[in-house]
VEXDREN-2710 file (C-alpha; in Angstrom, 1 decimal):
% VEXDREN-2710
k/r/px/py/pz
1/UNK/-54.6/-22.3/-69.5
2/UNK/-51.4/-24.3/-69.6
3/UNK/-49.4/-21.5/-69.2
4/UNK/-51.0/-20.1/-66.4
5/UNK/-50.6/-23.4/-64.5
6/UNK/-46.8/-23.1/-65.3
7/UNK/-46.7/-19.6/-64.2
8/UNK/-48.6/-20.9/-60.7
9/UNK/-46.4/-23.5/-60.1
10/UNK/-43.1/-21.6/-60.6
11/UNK/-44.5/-19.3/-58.4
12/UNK/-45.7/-21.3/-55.6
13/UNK/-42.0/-23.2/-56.3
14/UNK/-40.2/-19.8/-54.9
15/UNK/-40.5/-19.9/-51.5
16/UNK/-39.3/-23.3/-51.2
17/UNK/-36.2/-22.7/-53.6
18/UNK/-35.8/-19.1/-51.0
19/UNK/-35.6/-21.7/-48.3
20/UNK/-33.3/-24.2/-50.0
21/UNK/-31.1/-21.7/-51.4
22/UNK/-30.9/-20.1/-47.2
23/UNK/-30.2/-23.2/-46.4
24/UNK/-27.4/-23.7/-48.0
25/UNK/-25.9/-20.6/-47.9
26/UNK/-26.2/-21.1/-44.1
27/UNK/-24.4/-24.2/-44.3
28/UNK/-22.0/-23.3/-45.8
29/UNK/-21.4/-20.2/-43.6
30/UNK/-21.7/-22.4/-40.7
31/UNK/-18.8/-24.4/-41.8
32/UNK/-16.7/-21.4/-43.2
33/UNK/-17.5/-20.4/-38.9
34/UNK/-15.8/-23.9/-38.2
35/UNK/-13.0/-23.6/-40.8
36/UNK/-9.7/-22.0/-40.1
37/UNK/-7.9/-20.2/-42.9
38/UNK/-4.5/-21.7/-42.3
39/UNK/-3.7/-24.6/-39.6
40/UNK/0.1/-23.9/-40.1
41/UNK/0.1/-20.0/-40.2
42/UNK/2.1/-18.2/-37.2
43/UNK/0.2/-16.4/-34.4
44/UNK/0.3/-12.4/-34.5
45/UNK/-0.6/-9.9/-31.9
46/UNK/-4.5/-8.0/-32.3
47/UNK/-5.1/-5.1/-30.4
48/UNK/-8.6/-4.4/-29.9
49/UNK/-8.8/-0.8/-29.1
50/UNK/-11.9/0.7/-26.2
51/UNK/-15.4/0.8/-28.3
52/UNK/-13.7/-0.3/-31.6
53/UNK/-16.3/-1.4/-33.8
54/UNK/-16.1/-5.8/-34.5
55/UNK/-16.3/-5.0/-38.1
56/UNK/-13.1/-2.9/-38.1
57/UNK/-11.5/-5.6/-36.4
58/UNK/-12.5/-8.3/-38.7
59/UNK/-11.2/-6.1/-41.8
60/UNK/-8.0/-6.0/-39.7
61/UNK/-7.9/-9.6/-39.0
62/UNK/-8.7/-10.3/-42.6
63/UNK/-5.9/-7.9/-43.6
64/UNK/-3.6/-10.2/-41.7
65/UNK/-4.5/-13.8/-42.9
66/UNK/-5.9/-14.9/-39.8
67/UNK/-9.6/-14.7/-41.6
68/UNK/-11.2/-15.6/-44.6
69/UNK/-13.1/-13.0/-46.0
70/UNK/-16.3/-15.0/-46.6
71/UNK/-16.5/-16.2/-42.6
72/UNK/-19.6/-14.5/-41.5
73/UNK/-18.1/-13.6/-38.2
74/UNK/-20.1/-10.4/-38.4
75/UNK/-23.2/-11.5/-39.0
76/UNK/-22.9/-14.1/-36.5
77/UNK/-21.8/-11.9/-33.4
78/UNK/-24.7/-9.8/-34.3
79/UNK/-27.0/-12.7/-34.3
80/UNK/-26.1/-13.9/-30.6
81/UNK/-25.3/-10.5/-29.2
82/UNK/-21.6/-11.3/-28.9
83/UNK/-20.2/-8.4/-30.7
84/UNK/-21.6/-6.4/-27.3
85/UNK/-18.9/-8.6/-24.9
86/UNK/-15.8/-8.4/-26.4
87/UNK/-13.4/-6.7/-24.3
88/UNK/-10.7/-4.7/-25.4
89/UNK/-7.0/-5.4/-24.9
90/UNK/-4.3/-7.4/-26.6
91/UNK/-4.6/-10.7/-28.2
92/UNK/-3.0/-13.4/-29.5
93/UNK/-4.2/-15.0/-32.8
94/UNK/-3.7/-17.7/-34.8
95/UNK/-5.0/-18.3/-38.4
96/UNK/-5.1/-22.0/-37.2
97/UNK/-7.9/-21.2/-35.4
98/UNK/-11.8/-21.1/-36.5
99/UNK/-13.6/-17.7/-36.6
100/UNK/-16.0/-19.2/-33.8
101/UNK/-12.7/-19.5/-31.7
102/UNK/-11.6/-16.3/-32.6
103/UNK/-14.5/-14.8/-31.6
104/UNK/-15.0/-16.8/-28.5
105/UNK/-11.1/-15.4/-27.6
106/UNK/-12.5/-12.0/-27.6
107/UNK/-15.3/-12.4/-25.4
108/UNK/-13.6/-14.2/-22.5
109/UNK/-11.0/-11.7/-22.3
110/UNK/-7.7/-13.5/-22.8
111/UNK/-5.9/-10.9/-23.1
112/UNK/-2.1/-11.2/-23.1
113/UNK/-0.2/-10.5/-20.0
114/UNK/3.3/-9.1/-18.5
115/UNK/4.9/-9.9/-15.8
116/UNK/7.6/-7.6/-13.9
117/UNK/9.2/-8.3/-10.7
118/UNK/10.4/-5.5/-8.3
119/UNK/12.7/-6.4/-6.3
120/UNK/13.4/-5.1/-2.4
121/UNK/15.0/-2.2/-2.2
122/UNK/14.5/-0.8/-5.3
123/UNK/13.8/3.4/-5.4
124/UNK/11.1/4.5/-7.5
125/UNK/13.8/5.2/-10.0
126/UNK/14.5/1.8/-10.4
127/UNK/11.0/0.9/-10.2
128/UNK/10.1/3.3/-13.2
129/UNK/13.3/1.9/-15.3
130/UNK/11.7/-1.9/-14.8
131/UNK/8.1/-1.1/-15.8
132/UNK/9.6/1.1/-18.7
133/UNK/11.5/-2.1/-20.0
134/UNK/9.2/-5.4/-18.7
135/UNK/6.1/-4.0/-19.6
136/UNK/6.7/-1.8/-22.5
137/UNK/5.4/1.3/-20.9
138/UNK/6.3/5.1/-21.8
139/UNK/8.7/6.9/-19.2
140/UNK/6.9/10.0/-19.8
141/UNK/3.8/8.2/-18.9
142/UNK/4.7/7.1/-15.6
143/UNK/6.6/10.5/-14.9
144/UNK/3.4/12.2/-15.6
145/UNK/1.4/10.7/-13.4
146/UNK/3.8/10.7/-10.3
147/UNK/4.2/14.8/-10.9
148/UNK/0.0/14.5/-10.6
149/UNK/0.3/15.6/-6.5
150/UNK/-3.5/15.0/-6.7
151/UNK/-3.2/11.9/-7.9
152/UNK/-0.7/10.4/-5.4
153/UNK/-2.8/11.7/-2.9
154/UNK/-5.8/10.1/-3.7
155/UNK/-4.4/6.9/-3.7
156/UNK/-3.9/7.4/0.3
157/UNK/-0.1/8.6/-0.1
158/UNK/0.6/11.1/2.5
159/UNK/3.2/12.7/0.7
160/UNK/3.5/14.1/-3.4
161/UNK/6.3/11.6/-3.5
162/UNK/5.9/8.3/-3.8
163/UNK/9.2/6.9/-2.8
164/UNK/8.6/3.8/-0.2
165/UNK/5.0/2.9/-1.8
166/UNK/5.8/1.3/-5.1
167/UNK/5.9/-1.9/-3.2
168/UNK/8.2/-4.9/-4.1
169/UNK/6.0/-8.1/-5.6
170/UNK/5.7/-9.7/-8.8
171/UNK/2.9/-8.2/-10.7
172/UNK/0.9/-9.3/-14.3
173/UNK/-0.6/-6.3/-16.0
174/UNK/-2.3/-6.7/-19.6
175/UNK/0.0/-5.4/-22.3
176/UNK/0.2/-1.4/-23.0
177/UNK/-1.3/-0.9/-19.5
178/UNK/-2.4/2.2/-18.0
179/UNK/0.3/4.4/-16.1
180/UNK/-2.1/5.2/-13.7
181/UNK/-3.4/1.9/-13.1
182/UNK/-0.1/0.2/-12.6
183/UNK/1.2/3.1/-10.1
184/UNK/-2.4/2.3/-8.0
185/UNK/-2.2/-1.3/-7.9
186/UNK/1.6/-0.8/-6.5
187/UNK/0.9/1.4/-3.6
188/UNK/-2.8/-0.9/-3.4
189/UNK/0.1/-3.7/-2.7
190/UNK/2.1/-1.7/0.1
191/UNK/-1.4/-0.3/1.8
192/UNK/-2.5/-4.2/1.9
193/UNK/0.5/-5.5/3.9
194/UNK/-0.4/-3.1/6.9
195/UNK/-3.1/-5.2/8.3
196/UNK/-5.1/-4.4/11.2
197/UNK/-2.5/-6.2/13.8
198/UNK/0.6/-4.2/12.2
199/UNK/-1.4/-1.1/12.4
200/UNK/-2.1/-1.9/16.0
201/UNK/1.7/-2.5/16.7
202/UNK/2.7/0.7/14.8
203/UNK/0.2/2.8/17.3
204/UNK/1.4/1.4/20.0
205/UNK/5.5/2.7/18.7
206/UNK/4.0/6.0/18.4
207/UNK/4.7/5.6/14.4
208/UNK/2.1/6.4/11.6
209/UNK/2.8/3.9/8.7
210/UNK/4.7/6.7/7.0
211/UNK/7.4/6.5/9.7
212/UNK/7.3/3.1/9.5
213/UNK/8.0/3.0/6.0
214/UNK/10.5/5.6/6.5
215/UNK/12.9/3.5/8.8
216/UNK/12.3/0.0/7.3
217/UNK/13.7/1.6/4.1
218/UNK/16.6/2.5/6.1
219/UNK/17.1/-0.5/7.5
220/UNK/16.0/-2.5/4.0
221/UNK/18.8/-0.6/2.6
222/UNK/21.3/-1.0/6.0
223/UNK/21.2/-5.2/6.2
224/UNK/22.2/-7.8/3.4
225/UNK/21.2/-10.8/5.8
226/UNK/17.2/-10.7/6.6
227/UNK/18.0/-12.3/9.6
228/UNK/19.8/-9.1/10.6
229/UNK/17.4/-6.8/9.5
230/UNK/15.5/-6.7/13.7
231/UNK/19.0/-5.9/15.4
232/UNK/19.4/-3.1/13.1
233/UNK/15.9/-1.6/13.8
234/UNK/16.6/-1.7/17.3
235/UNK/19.5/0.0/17.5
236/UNK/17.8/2.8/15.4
237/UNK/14.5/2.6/17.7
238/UNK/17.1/3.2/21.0
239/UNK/19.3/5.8/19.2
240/UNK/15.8/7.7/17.9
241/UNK/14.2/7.3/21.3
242/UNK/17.7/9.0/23.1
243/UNK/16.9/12.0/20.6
244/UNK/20.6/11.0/18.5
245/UNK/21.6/11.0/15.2
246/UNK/20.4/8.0/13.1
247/UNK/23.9/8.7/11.4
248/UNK/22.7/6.1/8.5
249/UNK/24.9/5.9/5.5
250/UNK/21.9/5.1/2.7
251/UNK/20.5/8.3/3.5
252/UNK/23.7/10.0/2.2
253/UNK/23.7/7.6/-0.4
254/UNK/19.9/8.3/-1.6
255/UNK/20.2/11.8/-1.5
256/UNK/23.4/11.9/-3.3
257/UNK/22.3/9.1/-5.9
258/UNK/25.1/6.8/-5.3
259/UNK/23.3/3.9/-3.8
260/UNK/26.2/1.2/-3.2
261/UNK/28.9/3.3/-3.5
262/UNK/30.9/4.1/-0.5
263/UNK/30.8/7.6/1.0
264/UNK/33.9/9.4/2.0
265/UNK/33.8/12.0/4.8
266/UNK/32.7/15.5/2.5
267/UNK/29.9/13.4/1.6
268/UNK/28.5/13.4/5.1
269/UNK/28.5/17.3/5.0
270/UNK/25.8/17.5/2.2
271/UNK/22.7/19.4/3.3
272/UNK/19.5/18.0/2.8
273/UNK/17.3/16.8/5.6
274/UNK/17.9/13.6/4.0
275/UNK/21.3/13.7/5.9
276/UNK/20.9/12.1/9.1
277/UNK/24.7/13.2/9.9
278/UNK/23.2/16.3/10.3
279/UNK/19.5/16.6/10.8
280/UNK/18.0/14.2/13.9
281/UNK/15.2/11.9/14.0
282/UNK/14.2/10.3/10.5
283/UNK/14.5/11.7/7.3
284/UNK/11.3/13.0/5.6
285/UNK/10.0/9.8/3.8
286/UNK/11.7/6.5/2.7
287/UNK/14.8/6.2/0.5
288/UNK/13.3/3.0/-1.2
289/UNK/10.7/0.6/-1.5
290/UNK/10.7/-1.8/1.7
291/UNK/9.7/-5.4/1.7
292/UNK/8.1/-7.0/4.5
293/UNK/10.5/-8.7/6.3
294/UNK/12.2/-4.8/6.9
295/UNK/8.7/-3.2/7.4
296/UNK/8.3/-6.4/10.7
297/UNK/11.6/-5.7/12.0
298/UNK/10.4/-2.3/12.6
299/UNK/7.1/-2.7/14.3
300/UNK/9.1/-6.1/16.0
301/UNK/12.7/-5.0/16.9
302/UNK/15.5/-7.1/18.7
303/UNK/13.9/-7.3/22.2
304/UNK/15.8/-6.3/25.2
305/UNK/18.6/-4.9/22.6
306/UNK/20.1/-1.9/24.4
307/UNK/22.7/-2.0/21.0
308/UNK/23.6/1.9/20.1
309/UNK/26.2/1.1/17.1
310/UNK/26.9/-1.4/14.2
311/UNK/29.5/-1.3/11.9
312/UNK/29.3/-3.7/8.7
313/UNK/32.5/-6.6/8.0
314/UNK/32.1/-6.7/4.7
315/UNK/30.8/-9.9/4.5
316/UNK/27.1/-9.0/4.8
317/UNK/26.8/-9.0/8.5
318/UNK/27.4/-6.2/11.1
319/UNK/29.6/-6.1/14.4
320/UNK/26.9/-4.5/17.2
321/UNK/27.9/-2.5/19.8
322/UNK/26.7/-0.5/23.2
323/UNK/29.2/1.9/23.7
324/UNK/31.4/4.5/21.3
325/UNK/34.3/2.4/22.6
326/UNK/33.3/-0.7/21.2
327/UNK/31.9/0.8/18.0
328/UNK/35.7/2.0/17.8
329/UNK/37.2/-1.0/18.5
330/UNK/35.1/-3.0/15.9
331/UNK/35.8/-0.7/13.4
332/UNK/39.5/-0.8/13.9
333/UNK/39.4/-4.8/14.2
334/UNK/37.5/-4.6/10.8
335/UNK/40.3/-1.8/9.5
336/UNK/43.3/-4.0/10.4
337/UNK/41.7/-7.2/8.9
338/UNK/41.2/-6.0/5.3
END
């Protein structure tokens, strides 16, 4: 009789010592969740890959020191439902921080960044060197996708080249970005700057933005002094509207890759329809990437300039003339002076 009492007791002793014993193996996994494994451990880089599994990247961060193996970080995301957000991407970690903070790092999204700046005036050869280099990205990538004639297409390019669109800004892509996805948000840049009112203005020059582009290149790569850049247009918006020869050095230059370099007279005999020596009327896209203040002095030239000529100093600045005679004489002023 005595030992079944015992045996009833014990029993009816169970579920509370199940309870207790939950109850502190949940503590203590709540504080292992609020505990980091090393506040004076160095950050390291964690890439979480598209639809990797949480628990392969807990064995990985586990792997690294930057959790403890008994941190139920698992369990935990499964409980609230946030092993479902975390995004993928590149992140920085730090063992000094708590596997709730860890966590909580994955589901916002801070990923890390890069920045790259593209200067005015770059080609898309330069452009391709700078992404390859800032933002860690594969040449062949980038290559790839340019060759895609589809592709360039799609993006609203009117050409398979897309010389003139990769447009000068500084950008922020998420580490090991997409080839693809960087070339779109470049030309997304250029396509953005033709508001409605420049549109208007290009229409009423008789110039689809591809023109435009074309000769702002020209002139981006003509002036050294912004301030310059709307006498220049204009004296290529009077010589195009006579039916002349642009006769614009970087056009030689592009063609023949030697971009800042000067050109000696066999150069100007090259033939491409690049040449503007040789063929009239503009060449068949842009030679480089444009910035604004080129792409305005287009749609806003000089007004009233009846300019046909300009011949640089060498100082950055240009002497501007109306007549062969004058272009002559400047450039034998400019001869005898250096």
């Amino acid at each position: 009789m005595q030992e079944s009492r015992t045996r009833l007791g014990i029993v009816a002793l169970l579920p509370v010592l199940i309870v207790i014993g939950a109850a502190g193996w949940a503590a203590q996994g709540w504080v292992r969740l609020r505990s980091a494994i090393d506040p004076g451990g160095a950050s390291q880089v964690i890439e979480i890959a598209r639809g990797e599994a949480l628990g392969d990247v807990r064995a990985r961060l586990v792997g690294r020191g930057l959790l403890s193996p008994d941190a139920p970080l698992l369990l935990w995301a499964r409980v609230t439902g946030e092993d479902r957000e975390i995004r993928s991407g590149f992140y920085e970690i730090s063992p000094a921080q708590t596997p709730l903070e860890i966590l909580r790092t994955f589901v916002s999204g801070e990923v890390l960044t890069l920045s790259v700046t593209l200067p005015e005036g770059f080609t898309r050869e330069q452009v391709f060197s700078r992404l390859t280099k800032q933002l860690d990205m594969e040449r062949d990538s980038l290559e790839a996708a340019a060759a895609d004639a589809a592709f360039v297409r799609s993006l609203g390019v009117p050409t398979d080249s897309l010389e003139g669109y990769l447009y000068p800004e500084t950008y922020r892509f998420e580490r090991g970005p997409n080839a693809r996805h960087v070339i779109a948000a470049l030309v997304a840049a250029c396509f953005e700057r033709f508001t409605d009112a420049r549109c208007r203005k290009a229409d009423s020059l008789g110039m689809s933005l591809h023109e435009v582009l074309t000769l702002a290149s020209i002139v981006q790569a003509e002036a050294a002094q912004e301030e310059e850049m709307p006498h220049i247009a204009a004296v290529y918006h009077n010589r195009l509207s006579r039916g002349w020869l642009l006769q614009a050095d970087p056009t030689v230059s592009y063609i023949l890759g030697r971009q800042g370099q000067r050109l000696w007279e066999h150069h100007l005999e090259v033939d491409s329809p690049y040449n503007t020596y040789r063929y009239p009327g503009l060449p068949p896209g842009p030679i480089c990437s444009p910035g604004l203040t080129s792409i305005d002095a287009v749609l806003h030239p000089l007004e009233g300039c009846r300019d046909l000529y300009f011949v640089a100093r060498g100082d950055g600045t240009h002497i501007f003339s109306r007549s062969l005679e004058a272009h002559n004489r400047a450039k034998e002023a400019i001869r005898r002076g250096r």
